[in-house]
VOPAGU-2260 file (C-alpha; in pm, 1 decimal, decimal comma):
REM VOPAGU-2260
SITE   aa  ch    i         X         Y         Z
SITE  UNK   A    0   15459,3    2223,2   14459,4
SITE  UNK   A    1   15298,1    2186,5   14105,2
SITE  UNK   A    2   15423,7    2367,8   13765,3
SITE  UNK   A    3   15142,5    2279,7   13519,5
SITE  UNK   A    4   14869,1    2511,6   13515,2
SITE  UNK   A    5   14505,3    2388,1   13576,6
SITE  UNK   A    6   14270,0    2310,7   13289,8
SITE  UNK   A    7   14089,6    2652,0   13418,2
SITE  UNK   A    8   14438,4    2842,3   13440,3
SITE  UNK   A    9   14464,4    2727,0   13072,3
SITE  UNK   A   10   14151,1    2830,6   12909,0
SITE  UNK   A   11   14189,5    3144,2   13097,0
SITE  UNK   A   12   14567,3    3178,9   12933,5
SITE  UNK   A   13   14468,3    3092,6   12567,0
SITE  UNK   A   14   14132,3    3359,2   12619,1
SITE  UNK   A   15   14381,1    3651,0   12664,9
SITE  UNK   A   16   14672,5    3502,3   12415,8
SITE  UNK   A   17   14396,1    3524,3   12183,8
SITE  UNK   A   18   14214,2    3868,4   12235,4
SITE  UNK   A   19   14603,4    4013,9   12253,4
SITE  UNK   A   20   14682,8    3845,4   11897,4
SITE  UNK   A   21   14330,2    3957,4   11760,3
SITE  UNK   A   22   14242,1    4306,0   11916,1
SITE  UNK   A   23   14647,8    4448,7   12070,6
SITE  UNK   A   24   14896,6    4327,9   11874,3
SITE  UNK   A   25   14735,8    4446,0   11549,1
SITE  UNK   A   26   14730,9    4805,0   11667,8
SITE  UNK   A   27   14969,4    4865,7   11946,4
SITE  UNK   A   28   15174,5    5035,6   11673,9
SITE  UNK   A   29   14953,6    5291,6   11600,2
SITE  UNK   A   30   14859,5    5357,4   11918,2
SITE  UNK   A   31   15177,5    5407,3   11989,0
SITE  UNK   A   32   15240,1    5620,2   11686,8
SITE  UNK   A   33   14912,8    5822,8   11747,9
SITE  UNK   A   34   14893,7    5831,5   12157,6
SITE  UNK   A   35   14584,6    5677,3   12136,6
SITE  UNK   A   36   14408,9    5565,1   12427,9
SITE  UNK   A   37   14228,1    5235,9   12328,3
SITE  UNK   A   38   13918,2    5296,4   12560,6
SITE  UNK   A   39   13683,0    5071,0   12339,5
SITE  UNK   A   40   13920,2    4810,9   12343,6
SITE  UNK   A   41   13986,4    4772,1   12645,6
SITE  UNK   A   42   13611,1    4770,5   12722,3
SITE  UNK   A   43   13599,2    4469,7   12467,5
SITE  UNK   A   44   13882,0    4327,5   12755,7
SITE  UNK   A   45   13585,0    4422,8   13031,3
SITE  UNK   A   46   13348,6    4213,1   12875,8
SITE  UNK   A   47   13637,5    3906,9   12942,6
SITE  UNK   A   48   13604,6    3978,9   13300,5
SITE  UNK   A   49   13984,2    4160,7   13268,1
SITE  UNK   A   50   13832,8    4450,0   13414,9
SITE  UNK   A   51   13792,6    4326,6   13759,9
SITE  UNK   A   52   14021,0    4000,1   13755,1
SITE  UNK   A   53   14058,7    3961,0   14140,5
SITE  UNK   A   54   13739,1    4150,6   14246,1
SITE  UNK   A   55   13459,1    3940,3   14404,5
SITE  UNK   A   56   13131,4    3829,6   14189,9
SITE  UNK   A   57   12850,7    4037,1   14302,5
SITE  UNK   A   58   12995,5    4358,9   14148,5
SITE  UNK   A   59   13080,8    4174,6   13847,5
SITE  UNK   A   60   13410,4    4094,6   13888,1
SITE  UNK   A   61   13601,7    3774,4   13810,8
SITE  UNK   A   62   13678,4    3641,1   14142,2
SITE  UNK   A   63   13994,6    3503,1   14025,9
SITE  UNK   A   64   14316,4    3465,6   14193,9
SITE  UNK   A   65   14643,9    3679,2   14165,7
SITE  UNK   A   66   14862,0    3394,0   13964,0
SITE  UNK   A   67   14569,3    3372,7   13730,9
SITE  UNK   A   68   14602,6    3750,1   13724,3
SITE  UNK   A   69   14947,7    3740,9   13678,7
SITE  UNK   A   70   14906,4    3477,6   13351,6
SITE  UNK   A   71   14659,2    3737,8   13187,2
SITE  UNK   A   72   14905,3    4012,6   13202,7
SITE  UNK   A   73   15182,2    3807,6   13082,9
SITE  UNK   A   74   14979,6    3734,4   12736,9
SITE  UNK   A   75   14778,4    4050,1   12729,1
SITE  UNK   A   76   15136,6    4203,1   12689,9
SITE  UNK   A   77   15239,1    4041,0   12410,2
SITE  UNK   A   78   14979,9    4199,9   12233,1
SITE  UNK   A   79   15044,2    4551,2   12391,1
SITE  UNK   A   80   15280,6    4663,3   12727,7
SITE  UNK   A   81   15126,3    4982,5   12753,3
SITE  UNK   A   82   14750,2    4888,5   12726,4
SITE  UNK   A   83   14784,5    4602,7   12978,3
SITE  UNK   A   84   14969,2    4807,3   13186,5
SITE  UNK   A   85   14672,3    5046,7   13239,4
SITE  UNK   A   86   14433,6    4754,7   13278,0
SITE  UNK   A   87   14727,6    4639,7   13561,9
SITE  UNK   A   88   14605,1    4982,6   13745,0
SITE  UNK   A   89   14246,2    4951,4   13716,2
SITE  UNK   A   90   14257,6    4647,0   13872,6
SITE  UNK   A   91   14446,9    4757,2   14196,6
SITE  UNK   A   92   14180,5    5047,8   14189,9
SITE  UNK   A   93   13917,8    4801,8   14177,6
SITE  UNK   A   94   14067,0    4577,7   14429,7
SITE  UNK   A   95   14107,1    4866,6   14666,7
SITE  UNK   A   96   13750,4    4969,1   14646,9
SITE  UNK   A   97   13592,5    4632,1   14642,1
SITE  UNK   A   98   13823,0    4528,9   14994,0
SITE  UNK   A   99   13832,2    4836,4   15156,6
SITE  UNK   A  100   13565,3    5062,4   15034,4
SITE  UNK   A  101   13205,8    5028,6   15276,5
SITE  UNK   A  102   12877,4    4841,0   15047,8
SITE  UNK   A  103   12771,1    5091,9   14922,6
SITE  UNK   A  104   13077,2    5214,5   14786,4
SITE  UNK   A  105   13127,3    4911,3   14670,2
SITE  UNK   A  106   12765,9    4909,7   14498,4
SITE  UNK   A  107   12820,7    5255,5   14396,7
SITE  UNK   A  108   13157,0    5263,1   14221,6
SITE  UNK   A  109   13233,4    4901,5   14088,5
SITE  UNK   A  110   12968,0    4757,0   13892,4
SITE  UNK   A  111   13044,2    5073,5   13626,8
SITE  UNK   A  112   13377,7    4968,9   13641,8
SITE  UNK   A  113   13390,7    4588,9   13615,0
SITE  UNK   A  114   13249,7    4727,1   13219,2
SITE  UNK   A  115   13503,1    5016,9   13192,5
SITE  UNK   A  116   13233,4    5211,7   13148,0
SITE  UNK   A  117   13422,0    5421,0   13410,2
SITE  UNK   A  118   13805,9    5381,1   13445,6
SITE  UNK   A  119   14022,4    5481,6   13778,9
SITE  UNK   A  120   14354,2    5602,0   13803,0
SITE  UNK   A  121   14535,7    5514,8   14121,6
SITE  UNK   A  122   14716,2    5882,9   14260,9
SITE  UNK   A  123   15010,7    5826,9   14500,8
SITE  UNK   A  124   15347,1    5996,3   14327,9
SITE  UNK   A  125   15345,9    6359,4   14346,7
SITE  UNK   A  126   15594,0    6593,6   14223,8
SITE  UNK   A  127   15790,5    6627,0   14529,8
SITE  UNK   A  128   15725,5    6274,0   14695,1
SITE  UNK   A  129   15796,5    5940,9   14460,1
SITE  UNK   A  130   15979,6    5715,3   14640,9
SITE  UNK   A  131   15941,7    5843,4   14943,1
SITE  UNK   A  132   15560,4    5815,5   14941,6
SITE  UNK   A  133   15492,7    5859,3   15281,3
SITE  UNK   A  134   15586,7    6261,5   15285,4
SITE  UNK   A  135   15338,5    6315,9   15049,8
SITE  UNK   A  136   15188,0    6695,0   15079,9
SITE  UNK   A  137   14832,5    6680,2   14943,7
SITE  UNK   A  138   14564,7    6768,2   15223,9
SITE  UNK   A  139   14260,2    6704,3   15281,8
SITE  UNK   A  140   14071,0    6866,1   15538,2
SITE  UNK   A  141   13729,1    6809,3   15676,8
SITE  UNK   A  142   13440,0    7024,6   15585,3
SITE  UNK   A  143   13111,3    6922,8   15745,2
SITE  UNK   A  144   13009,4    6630,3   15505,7
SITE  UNK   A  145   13283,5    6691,7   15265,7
SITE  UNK   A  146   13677,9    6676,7   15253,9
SITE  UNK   A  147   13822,1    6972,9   15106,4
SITE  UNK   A  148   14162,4    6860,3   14882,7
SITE  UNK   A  149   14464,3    7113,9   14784,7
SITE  UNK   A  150   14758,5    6939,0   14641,6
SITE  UNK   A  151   14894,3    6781,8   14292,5
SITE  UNK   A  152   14992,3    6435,9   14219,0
SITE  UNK   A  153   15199,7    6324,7   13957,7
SITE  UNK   A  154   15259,0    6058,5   13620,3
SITE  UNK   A  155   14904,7    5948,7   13672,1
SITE  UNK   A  156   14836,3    5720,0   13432,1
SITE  UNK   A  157   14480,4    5747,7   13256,5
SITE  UNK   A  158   14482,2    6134,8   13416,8
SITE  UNK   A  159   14223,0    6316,1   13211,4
SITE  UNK   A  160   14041,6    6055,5   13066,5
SITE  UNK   A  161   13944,0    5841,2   13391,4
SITE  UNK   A  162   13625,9    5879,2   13594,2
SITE  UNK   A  163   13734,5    5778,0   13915,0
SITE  UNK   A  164   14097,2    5875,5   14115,7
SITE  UNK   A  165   14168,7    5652,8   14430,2
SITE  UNK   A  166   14371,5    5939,4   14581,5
SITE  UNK   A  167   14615,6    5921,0   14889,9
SITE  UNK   A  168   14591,1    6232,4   15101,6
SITE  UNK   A  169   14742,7    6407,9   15407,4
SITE  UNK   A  170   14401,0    6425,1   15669,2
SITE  UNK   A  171   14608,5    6378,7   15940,8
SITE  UNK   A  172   14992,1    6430,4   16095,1
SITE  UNK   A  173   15327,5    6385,5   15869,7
SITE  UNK   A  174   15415,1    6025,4   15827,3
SITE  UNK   A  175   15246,3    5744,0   15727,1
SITE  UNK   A  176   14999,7    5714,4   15981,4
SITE  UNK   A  177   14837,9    6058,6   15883,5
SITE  UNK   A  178   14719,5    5957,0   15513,4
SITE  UNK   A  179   14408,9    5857,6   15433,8
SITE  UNK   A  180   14226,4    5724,8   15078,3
SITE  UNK   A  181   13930,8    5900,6   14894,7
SITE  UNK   A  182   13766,1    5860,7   14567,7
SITE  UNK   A  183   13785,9    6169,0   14380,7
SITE  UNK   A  184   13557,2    6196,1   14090,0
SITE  UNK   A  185   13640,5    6345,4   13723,7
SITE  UNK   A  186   13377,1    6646,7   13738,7
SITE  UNK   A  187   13372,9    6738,9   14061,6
SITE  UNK   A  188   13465,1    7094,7   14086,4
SITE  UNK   A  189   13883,6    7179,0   14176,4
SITE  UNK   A  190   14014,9    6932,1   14016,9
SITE  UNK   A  191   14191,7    6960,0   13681,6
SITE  UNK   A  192   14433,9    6815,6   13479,7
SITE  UNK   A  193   14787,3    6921,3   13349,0
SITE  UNK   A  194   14888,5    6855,7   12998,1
SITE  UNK   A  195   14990,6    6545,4   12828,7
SITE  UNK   A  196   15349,2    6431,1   12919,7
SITE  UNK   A  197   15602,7    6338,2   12632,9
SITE  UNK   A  198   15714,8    5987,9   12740,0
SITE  UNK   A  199   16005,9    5763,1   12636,8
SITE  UNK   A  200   15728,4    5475,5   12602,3
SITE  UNK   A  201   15372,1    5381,6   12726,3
SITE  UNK   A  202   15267,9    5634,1   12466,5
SITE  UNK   A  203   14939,9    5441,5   12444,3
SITE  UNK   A  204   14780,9    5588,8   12775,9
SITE  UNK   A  205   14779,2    5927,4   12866,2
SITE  UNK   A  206   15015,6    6027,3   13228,5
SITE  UNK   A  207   14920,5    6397,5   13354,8
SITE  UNK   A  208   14936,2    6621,1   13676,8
SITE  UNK   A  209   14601,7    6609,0   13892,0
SITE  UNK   A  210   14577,8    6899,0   14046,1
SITE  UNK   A  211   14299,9    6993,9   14327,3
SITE  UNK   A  212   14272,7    7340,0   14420,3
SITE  UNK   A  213   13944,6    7383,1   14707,1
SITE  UNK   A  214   13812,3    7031,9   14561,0
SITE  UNK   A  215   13520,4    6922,6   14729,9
SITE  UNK   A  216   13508,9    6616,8   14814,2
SITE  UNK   A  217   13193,4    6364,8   14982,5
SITE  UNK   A  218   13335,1    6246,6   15294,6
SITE  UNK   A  219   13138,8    5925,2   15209,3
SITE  UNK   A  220   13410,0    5874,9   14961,3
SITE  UNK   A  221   13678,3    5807,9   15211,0
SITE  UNK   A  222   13785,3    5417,9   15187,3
SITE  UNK   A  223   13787,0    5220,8   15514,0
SITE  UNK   A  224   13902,8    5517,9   15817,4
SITE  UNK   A  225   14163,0    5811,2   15806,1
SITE  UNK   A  226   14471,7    5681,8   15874,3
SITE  UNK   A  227   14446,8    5363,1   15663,5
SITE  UNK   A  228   14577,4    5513,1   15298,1
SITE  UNK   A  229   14899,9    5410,0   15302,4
SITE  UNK   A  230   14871,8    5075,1   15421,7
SITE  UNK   A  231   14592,6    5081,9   15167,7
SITE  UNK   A  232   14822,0    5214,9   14911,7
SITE  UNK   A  233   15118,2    4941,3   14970,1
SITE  UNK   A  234   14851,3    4641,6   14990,1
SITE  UNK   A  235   14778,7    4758,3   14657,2
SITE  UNK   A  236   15105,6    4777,3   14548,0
SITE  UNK   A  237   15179,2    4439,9   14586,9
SITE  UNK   A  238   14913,6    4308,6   14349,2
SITE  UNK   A  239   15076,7    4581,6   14125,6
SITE  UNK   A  240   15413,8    4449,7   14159,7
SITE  UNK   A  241   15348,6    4128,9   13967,7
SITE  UNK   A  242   15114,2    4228,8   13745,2
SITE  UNK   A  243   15377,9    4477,3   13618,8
SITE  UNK   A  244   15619,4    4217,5   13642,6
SITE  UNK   A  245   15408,5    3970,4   13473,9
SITE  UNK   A  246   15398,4    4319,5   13204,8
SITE  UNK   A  247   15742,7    4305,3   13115,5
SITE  UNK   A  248   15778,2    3931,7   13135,0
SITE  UNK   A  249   15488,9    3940,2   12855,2
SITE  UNK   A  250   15668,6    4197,9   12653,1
SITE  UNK   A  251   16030,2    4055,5   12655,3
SITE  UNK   A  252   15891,0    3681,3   12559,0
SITE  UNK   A  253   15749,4    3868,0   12257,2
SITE  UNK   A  254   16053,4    3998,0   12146,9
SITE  UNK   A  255   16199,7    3698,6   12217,6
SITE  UNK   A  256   16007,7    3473,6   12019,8
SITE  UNK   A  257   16054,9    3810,4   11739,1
SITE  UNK   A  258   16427,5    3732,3   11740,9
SITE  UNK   A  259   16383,7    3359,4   11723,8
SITE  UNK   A  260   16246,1    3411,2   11418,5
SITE  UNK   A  261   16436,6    3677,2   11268,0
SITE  UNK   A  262   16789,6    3518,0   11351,3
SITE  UNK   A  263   16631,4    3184,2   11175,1
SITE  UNK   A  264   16562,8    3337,0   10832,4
SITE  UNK   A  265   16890,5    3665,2   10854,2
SITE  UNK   A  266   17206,4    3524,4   10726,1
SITE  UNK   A  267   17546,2    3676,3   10714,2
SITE  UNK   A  268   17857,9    3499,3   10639,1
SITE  UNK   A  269   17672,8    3274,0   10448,0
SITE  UNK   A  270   17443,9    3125,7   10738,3
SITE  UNK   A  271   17184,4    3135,6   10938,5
SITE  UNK   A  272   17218,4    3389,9   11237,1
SITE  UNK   A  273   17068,4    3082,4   11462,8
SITE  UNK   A  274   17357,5    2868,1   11316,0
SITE  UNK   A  275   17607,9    3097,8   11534,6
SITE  UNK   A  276   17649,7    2957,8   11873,4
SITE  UNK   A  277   17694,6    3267,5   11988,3
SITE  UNK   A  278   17363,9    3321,7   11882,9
SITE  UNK   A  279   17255,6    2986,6   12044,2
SITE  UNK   A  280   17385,3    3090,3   12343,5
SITE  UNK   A  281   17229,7    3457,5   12365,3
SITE  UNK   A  282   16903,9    3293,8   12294,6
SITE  UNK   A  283   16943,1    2997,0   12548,3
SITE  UNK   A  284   17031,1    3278,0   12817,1
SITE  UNK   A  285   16710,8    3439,5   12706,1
SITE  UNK   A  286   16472,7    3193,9   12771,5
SITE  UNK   A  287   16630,4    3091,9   13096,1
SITE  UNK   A  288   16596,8    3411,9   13213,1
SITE  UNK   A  289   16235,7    3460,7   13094,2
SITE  UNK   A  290   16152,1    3110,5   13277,0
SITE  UNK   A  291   16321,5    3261,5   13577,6
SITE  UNK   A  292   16091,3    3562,1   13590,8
SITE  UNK   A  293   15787,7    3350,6   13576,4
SITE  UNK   A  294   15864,7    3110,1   13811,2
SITE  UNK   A  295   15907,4    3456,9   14057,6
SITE  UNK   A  296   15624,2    3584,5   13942,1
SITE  UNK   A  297   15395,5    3291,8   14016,1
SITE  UNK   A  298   15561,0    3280,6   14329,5
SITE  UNK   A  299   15468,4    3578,5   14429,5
SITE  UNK   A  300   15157,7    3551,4   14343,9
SITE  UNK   A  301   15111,2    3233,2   14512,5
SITE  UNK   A  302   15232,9    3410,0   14847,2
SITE  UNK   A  303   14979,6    3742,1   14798,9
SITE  UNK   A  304   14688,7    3379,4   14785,0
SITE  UNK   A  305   14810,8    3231,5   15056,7
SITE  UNK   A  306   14825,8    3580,5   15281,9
SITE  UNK   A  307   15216,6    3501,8   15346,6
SITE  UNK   A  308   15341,5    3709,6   15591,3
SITE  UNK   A  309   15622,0    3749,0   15355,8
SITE  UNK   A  310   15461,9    3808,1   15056,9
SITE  UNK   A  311   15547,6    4168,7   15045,9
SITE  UNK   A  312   15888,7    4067,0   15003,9
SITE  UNK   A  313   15860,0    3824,3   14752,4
SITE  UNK   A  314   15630,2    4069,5   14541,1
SITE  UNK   A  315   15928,3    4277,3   14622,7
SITE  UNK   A  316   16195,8    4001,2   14453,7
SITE  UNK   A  317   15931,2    3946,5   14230,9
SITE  UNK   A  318   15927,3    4281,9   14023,5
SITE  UNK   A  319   16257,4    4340,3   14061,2
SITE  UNK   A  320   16416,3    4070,3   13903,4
SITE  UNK   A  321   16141,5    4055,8   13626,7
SITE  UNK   A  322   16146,8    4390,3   13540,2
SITE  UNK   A  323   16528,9    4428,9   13518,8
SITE  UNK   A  324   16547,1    4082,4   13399,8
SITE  UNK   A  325   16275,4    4107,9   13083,2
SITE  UNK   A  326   16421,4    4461,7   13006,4
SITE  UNK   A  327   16771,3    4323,9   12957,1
SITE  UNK   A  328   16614,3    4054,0   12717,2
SITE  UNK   A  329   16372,7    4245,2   12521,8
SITE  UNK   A  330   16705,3    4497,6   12465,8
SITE  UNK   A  331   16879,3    4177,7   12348,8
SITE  UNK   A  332   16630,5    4059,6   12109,8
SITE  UNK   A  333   16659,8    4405,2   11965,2
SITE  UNK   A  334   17030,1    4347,8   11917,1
SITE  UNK   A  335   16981,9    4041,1   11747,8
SITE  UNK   A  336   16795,5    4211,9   11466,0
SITE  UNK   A  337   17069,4    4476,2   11429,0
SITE  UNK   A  338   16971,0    4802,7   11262,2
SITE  UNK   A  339   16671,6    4678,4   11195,2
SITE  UNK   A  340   16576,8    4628,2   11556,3
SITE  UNK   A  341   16603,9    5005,6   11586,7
SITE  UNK   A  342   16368,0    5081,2   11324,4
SITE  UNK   A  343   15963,8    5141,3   11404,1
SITE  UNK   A  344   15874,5    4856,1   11137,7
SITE  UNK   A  345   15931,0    4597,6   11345,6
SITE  UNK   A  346   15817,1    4601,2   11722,3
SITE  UNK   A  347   16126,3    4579,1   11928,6
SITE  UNK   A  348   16205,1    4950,5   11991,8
SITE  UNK   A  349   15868,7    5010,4   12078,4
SITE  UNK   A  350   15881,5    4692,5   12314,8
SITE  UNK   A  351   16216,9    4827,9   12483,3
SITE  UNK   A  352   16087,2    5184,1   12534,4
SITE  UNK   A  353   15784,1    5042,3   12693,6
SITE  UNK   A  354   15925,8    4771,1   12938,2
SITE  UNK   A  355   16225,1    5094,9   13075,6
SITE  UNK   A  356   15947,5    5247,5   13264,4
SITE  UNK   A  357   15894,4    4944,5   13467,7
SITE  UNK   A  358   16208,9    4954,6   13660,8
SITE  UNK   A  359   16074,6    5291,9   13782,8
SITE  UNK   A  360   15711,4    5270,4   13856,1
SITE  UNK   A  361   15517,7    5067,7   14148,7
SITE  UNK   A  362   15774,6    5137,3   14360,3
SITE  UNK   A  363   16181,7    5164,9   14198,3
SITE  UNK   A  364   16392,1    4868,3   14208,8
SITE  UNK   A  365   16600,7    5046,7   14462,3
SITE  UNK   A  366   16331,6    5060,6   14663,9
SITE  UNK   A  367   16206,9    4686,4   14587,9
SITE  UNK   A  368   16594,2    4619,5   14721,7
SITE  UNK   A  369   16502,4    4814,6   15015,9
SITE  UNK   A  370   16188,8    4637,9   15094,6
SITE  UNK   A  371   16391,3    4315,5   15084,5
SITE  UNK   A  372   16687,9    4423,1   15267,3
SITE  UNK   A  373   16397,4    4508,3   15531,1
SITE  UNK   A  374   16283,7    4201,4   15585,9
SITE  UNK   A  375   16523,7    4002,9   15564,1
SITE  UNK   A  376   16710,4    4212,4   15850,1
SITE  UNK   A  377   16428,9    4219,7   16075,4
């Protein structure tokens, strides 16, 4: 069991430390501010091989493992949650296309998106079926060469603005077993978008309805057979799990090291807030509990290498603690800055609002307990 990272793992660390100090952290406020979506920037990310981190070389993809994945998120969220978050869902997208889809699917779709010339938006949630994913009611039914979808999914990140929507669909009987995945592509004819929703946080990416109404889809767009999309979809939740983990742990050791600085320079009482032990002691819970999210995270990641059986449960433990975990620090690094924490100048509102959203999406941390529960009853 080693701790250090590689000479590789490093290099790859301090490339996206960097590029999140030079090209997020500068602007995640605005973006914020403005509900910009940083396309161009994130294109700039592409061009790093973030685009396609764990997708295989002859698309264009990186070829690199999930814990490197998992390091990348971590530092591209220091710079910004919400923009790394996004490139978190490409990713799966990519990932699910590049294992799954048939060569030329693979050929056809991922090259384009290993640039960002196109983006993808991965569409499971739909209004009436979140955690319960499998009851999901959008149908597609099989029209000669075409699958014909009717349905609406919902909080789709990138909605509107991506090119590509890995979709999970209803071609077949209720349960899991009856959903299958196709490709849905931004002009083709039925599908439309609803209108931009207000949001707590992760105001720098767009979430929308997808509606299809008679959308016509090529049947050479299914990935692997009908009946595969929802093992499809939870293989790909997995790899989503710790990347959004690694999201939050990014985000909360930012406002953590915010605090550390802030609590060295505030006084009251005549001192230093870091001359408090009470302050000592908030900060030394802190950073245990940011190591302790990492050292799940990499974990986890290490399992989803290594094709552990169990690594759907450890993903599971993974996310759950780190999300909860990073939001409960990130909240306490606000607290340390007082009033001022709540104020836009400084970044830890935005931070907080950003990291809430975790606890819900990729699967709830109720549901993470029930994944756990499940296996470890079996």
């Amino acid at each position: 069991m080693h701790f250090a990272l590689t000479e590789d793992q490093t290099l790859i660390r301090d490339m996206a430390r960097k590029f999140a100090e030079d090209r997020l952290k500068p602007n995640a406020a605005r973006w914020d501010e403005e509900k910009h979506f940083p396309v161009e920037v994130m294109r700039e990310a592409a061009e790093l091989g973030f685009a396609g981190i764990y997708t295989h070389e002859d698309v264009g993809g990186s070829n690199l493992t999930r814990l490197d994945a998992a390091l990348i998120f971590e530092e591209l969220s220091r710079g910004c949650v919400a923009t790394a978050a996004f490139l978190s869902i490409h990713n799966m997208c990519a990932w699910m296309i590049d294992t799954w889809g048939k060569e030329d699917q693979r050929q056809r779709f991922l090259p384009q998106m290993m640039t960002m010339e196109k983006i993808a938006s991965y569409c499971l949630t739909e209004p009436g079926a979140g955690s319960d994913a499998a009851s999901l009611k959008t149908k597609a039914v099989r029209d000669g060469d075409h699958y014909v979808l009717n349905g609406a999914k919902a909080f789709i990140s990138g909605a509107g603005t991506s090119d590509y929507y890995v979709v999970m669909c209803r071609t077949g009987g209720e349960g899991p077993k009856g959903i299958s995945t196709i490709v849905v592509e931004k002009d083709t004819p039925g599908l439309s978008f609803g209108a931009n929703e207000k949001k707590m946080g992760w105001n720098a990416q767009p979430t929308r309805i997808v509606n299809f109404e008679d959308c016509r889809v090529p049947a050479e767009n299914l990935l692997a057979e009908e009946g595969m999309g929802f093992t499809l979809a939870m293989k790909g939740l997995n790899g989503g799990r710790i990347n959004i983990g690694a999201c939050s742990l990014g985000g909360a050791t930012e406002a953590f090291e915010v605090a550390k600085e802030y609590v060295g320079t505030r006084k009251q009482f005549g001192r230093e807030l870091a001359q408090f032990q009470v302050t000592q002691f908030k900060l030394a819970d802190m950073a245990t509990e940011l190591e302790a999210s990492r050292l799940m995270l990499y974990r986890a990641a290490a399992s989803v290498d290594a094709g552990d059986p169990s690594a759907a449960k450890y993903c599971a433990m993974a996310k759950r603690f780190a999300t909860d975990t990073c939001f409960d620090v990130a909240n306490q690094a606000l607290q340390l800055h007082g009033g001022y924490g709540y104020l836009k100048d400084y970044p830890l509102e935005r931070i907080v609002r950003d990291l809430r959203v975790h606890q819900i999406l990729e699967g709830t941390n109720e549901i993470m307990r029930v994944i756990i529960a499940k296996d470890e009853l079996k």
